[in-house]
C-alpha positions in Angstrom: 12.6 -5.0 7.6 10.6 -2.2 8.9 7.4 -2.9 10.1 3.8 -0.6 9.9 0.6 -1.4 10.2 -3.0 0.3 9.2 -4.5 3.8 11.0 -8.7 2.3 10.5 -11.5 3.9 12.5 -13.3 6.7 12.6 -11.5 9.9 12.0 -12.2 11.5 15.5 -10.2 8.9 17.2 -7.3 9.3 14.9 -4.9 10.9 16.6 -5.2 8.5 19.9 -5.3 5.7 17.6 -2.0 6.7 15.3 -0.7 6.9 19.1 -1.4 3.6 20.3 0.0 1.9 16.7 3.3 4.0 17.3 3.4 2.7 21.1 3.6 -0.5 19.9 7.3 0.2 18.7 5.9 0.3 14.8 8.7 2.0 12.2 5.2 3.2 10.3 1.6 3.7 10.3 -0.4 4.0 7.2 -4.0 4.2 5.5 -6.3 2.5 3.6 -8.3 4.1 0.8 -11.7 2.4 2.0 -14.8 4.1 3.3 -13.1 7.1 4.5 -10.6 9.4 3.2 -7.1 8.6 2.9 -4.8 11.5 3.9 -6.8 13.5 6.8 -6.2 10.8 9.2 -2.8 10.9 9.3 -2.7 14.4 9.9 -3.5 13.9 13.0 0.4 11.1 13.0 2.1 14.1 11.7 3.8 15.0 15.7 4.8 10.9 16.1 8.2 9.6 15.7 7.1 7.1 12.6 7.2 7.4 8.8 3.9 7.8 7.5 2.4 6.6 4.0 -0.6 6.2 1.9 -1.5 2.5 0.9 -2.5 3.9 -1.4 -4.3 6.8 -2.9 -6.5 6.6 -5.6 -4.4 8.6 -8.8 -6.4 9.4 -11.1 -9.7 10.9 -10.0 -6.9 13.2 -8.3 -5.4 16.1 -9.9 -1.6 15.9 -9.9 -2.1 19.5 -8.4 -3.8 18.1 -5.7 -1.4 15.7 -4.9 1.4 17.3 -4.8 -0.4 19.7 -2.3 -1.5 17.1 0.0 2.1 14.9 0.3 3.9 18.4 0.4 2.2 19.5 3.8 2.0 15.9 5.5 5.8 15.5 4.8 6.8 19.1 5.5 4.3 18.7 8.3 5.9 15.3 10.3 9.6 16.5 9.7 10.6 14.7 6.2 8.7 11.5 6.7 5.8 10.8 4.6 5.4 8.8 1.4 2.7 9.4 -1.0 1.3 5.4 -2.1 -0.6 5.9 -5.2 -2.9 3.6 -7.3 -4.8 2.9 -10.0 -7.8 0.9 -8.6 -9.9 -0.6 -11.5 -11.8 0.6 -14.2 -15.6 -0.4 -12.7 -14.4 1.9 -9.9 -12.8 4.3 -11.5 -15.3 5.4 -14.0 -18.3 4.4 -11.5 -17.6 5.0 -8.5 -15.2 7.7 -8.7 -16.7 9.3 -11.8 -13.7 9.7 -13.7 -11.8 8.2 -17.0 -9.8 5.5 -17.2 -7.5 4.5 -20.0 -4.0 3.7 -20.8 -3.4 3.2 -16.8 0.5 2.4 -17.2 1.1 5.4 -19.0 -1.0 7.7 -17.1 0.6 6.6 -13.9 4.3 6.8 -15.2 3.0 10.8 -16.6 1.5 10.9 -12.8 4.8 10.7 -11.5 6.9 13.2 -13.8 4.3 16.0 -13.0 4.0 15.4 -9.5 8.1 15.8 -9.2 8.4 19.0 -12.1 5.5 20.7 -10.0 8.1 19.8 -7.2 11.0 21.0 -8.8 9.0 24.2 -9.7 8.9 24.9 -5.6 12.3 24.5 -4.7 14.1 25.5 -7.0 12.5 27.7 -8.9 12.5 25.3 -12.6 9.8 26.4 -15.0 6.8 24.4 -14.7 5.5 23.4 -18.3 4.1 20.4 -18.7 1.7 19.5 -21.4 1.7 15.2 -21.8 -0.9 12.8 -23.1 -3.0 13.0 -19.9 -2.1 15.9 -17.9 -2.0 19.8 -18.5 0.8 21.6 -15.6 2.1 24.8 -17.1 0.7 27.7 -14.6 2.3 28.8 -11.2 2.1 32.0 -9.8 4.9 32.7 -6.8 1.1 33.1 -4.7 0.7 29.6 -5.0 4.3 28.3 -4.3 4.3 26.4 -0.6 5.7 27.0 2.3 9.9 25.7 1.8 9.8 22.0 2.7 13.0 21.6 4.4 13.5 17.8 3.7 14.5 15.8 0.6 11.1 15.6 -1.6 8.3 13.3 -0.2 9.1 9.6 -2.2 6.6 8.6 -4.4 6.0 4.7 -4.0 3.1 2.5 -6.6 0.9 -0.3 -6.1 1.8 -2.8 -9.1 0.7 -6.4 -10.0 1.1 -7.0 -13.4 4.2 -7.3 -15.5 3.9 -3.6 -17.4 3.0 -1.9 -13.9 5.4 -3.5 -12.4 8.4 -3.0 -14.2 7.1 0.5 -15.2 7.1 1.5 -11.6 10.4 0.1 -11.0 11.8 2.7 -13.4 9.6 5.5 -12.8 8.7 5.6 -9.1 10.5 5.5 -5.9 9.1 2.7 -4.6 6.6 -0.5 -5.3 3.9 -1.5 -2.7 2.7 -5.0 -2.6 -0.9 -5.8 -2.8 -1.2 -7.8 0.5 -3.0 -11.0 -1.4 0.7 -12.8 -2.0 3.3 -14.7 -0.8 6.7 -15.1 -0.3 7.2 -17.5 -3.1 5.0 -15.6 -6.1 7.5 -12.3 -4.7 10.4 -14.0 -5.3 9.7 -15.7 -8.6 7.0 -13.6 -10.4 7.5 -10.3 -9.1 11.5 -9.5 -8.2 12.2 -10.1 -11.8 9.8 -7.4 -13.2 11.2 -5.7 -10.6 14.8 -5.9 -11.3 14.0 -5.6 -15.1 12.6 -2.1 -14.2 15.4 -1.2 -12.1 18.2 -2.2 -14.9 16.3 -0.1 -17.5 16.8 3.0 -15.3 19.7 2.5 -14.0 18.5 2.3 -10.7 20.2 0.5 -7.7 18.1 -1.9 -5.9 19.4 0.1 -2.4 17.3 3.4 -3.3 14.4 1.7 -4.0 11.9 0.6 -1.7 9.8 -3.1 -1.9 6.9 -2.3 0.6 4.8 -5.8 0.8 1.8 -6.4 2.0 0.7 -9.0 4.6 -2.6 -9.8 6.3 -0.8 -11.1 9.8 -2.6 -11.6 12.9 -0.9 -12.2 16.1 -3.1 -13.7 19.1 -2.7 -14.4 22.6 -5.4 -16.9 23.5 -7.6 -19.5 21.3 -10.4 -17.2 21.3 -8.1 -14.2 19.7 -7.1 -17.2 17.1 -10.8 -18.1 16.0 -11.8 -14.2 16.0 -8.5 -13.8 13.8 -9.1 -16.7 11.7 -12.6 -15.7 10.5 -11.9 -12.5 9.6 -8.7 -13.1 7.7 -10.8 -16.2 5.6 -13.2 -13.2 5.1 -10.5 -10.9 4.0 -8.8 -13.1 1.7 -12.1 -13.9 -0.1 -12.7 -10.4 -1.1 -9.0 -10.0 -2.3 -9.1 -13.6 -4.2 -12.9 -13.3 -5.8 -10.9 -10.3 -7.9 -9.9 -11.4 -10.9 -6.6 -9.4 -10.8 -5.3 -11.5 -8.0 -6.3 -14.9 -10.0 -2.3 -14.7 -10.8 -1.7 -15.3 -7.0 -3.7 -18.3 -6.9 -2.5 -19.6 -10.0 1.0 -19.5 -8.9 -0.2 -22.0 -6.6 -2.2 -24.3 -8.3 -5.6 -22.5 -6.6 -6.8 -20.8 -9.5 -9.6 -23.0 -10.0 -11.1 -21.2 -6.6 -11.3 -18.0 -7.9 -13.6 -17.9 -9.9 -15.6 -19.6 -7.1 -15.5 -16.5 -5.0 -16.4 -14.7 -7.7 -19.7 -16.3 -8.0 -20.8 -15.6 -4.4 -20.0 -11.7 -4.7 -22.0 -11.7 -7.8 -25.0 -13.6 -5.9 -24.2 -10.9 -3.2 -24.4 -14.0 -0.6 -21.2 -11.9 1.6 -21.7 -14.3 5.1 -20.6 -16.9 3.2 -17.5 -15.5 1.1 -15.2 -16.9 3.8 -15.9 -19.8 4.5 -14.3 -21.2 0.7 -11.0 -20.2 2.4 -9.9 -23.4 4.2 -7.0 -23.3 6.3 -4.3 -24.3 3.9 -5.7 -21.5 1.8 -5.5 -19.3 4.6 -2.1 -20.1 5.6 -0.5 -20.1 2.5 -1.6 -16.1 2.1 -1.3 -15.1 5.9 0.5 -15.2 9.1 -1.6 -16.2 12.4 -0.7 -17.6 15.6 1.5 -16.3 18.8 3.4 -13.2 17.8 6.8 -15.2 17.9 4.7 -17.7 15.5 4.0 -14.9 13.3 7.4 -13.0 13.5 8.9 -16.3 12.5 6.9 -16.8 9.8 7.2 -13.1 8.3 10.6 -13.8 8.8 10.8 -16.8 6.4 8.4 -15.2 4.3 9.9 -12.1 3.4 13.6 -11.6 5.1 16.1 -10.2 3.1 13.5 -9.3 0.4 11.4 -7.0 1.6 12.3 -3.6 2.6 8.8 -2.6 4.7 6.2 -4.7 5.5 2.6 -3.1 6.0 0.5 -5.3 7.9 -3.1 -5.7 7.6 -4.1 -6.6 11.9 -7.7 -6.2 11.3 -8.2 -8.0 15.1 -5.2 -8.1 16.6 -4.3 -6.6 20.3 -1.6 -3.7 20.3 0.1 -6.4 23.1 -0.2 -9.1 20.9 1.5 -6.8 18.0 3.8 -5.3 20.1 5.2 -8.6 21.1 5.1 -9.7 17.7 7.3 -6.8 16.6 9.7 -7.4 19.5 10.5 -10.9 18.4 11.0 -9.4 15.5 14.0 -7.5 16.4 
């Protein structure tokens, strides 16, 4: 498994951040779409050895235009190694917060993907670009326009998916799947792997040219304090995730979905310092990975080996020593 972990903090540290995380020995860095934009930091990863990915963007307030832009430079830019992550968020945000339209998110995503790779194939090779679908109007470039040649196999496109359509949709249309970090190791293996392989087998795809990114929240400490620090802000984390009703499927899987809607009811009362503490440590265990970093490279071991091609890490509080060690023992 490769292992990457999340480029947060303010964008004018970026660059000595994206440093550090790659110092560690990570195989990739990535970024959040939270309360800042998600590709300018890792313009500033583009000069470090590391594959670099968004996790993920937002689709479709983004014009496929746009996007194709933006993952041709950062992969042309950091020598062949960027992966654009896109999502579809939900339909509060989307029409709300991002001001757009939502509808029909399955099909909208799989027509995301075939106009991001024919406005592709339009720069490098030349292939008429003319496409006119249910959601999205491409049939207009000028040689003015056409990018600089990329030099590298086009940038993969990889999907966040959670439920069944998504999922095996994305299987057949997209180069990869990324995990939504609220899961485990046993929901992966018997919920999700089968849409997966479903997908796969209706596209004739093989398994070994397709890339399972999963999720983890995973905190590595090196003292009791670390632990504690780590421990609250991973119940906190897991709240958030679980008082989605989404990720109810997660908990169900486990017998917990009873607590969902329990979470949901202290977001709506907008009571926040006390999301976390309906995550008890059996709840918090069973979702994420805390203790030493040979604790935790065990454990994501058991949890994911042999399944999981990439693992991106959310280490909220954890040291780059504590997750450099942890990625050691994972070698």
């Amino acid at each position: 498994m490769r292992i990457d972990a999340g480029l947060t903090g303010d964008l004018s540290n970026a660059a000595d951040r994206a440093r550090d995380l790659a110092d560690t020995g990570l195989d990739g860095i990535f970024t959040f779409e939270g309360n800042s934009d998600v590709f300018f930091p890792l313009v500033h990863a583009t000069g470090l050895d590391v594959d670099l990915y968004t996790n993920v963007a937002i689709a479709f307030p983004r014009s496929p235009m746009h996007l194709a832009y933006q993952a041709w430079d950062l992969h042309r830019a950091s020598g062949g190694r960027f992966a654009l992550g896109l999502g579809t968020q939900i339909k509060p945000h989307i029409e709300r917060r991002y001001s757009a339209t939502w509808g029909k998110p399955v099909a909208r995503m799989v027509e995301l993907i075939q106009v991001l790779n024919r406005i592709w194939d339009n720069w490098i090779d030349g292939t008429k670009l003319d496409h006119r679908g249910e959601f999205y109007r491409a049939d207009l470039m000028t040689p003015i326009f056409v990018p600089a040649e990329l030099r590298h196999p086009r940038p993969e496109i990889w999907a966040g998916a959670l439920g069944p359509r998504m999922t095996e949709a994305m299987a057949e249309h997209a180069d990869g799947i990324v995990i939504h970090p609220f899961n485990t190791g046993a929901f992966l293996r018997e919920r999700t792997m089968p849409m997966i392989e479903a997908g796969l087998e209706a596209a004739g795809k093989d398994r070994g040219n397709f890339t399972l990114n999963v999720g983890c929240i995973a905190n590595p400490c090196l003292s009791d304090e670390e632990y504690e620090r780590a421990s609250t802000a991973m119940r906190f984390n897991l709240a958030f995730y679980g008082s989605t009703p989404a990720y109810r499927v997660t908990l169900d899987h486990h017998g917990l979905g009873d607590l969902q809607p329990k979470l949901r009811e202290v977001t709506k009362s907008g009571d926040w310092s006390t999301l976390g503490d309906l995550i008890d440590d059996d709840v918090l265990d069973l979702l994420a990975v805390r203790g030493t970093p040979e604790e935790c490279a065990a454990r994501l071991t058991e949890e994911y080996g042999g399944l999981a091609d990439r693992l991106s890490l959310t280490v909220s509080t954890a040291s780059d020593e504590a997750l450099a060690r942890m990625i050691e023992a994972l070698d």
